[in-house]
C-alpha positions in Angstrom: 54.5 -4.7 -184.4 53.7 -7.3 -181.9 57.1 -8.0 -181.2 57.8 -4.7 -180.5 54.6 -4.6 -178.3 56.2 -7.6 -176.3 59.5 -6.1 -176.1 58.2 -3.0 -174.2 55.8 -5.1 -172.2 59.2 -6.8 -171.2 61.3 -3.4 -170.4 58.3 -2.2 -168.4 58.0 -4.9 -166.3 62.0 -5.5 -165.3 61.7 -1.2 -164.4 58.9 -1.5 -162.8 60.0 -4.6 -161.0 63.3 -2.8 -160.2 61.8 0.6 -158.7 59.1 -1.6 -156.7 62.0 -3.7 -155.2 65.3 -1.5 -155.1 65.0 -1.3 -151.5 64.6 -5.0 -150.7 67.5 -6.0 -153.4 69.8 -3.0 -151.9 69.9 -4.2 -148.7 69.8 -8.0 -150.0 66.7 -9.5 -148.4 64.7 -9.9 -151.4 63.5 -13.7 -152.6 62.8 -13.7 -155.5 59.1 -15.5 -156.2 57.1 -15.5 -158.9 54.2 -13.4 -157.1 56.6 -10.7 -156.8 56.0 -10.0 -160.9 52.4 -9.6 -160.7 52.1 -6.4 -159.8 55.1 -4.9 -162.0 53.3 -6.7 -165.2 50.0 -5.3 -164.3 52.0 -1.8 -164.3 53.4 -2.5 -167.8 50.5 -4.0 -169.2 48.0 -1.1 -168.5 50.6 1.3 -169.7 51.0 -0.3 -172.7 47.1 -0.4 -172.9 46.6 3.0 -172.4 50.0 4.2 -174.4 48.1 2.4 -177.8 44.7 3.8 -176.9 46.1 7.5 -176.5 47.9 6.7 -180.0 45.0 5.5 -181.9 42.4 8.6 -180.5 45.2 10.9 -181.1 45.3 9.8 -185.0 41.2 9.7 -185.3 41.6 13.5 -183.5 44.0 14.6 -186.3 41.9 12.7 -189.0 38.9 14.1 -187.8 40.6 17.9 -187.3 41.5 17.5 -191.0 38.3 16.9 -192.1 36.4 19.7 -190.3 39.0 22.4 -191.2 38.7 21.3 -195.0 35.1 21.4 -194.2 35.1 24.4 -192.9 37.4 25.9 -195.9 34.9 24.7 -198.2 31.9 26.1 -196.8 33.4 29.5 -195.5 35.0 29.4 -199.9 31.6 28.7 -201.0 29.7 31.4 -198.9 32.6 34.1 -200.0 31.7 33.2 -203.4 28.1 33.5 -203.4 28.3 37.0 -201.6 30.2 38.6 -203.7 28.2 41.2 -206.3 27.8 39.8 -209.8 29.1 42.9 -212.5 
């Protein structure tokens, strides 16, 4: 998992560094520096930050969704149940 986590920080950053610095490397007057990977790994990074947050709410969301609906079921089963005219 964290290799994986790694791995995507690493894509992210060379696209990001890419798109931020096509114009300079098209027309051949970048320098490459290390400052010039700040911002692209700052990019990445929250991405990635926000990519596992958005996976982890989504799964509580469906856990908690499931939970209601069967909730729900049970209550809604019991109240049919109880309304119903004994013979």
């Amino acid at each position: 998992m964290m290799l994986l986590l790694l791995l995507g920080l690493f894509i992210l950053t060379l696209i990001f560094f890419f798109v931020l610095n096509f114009h300079q490397i098209r027309q051949g007057r970048f320098v490459f520096q290390w400052r010039s990977f700040i911002l692209p790994f700052s990019l990445s990074l929250a991405l990635l930050i926000v990519d596992l947050f958005l996976k982890v709410a989504f799964h509580y969301a469906l856990i908690i969704f499931v939970f209601v609906a069967a909730s729900c079921y049970l209550l809604l089963h019991l109240l049919a149940k109880r309304s119903k005219p004994e013979r």
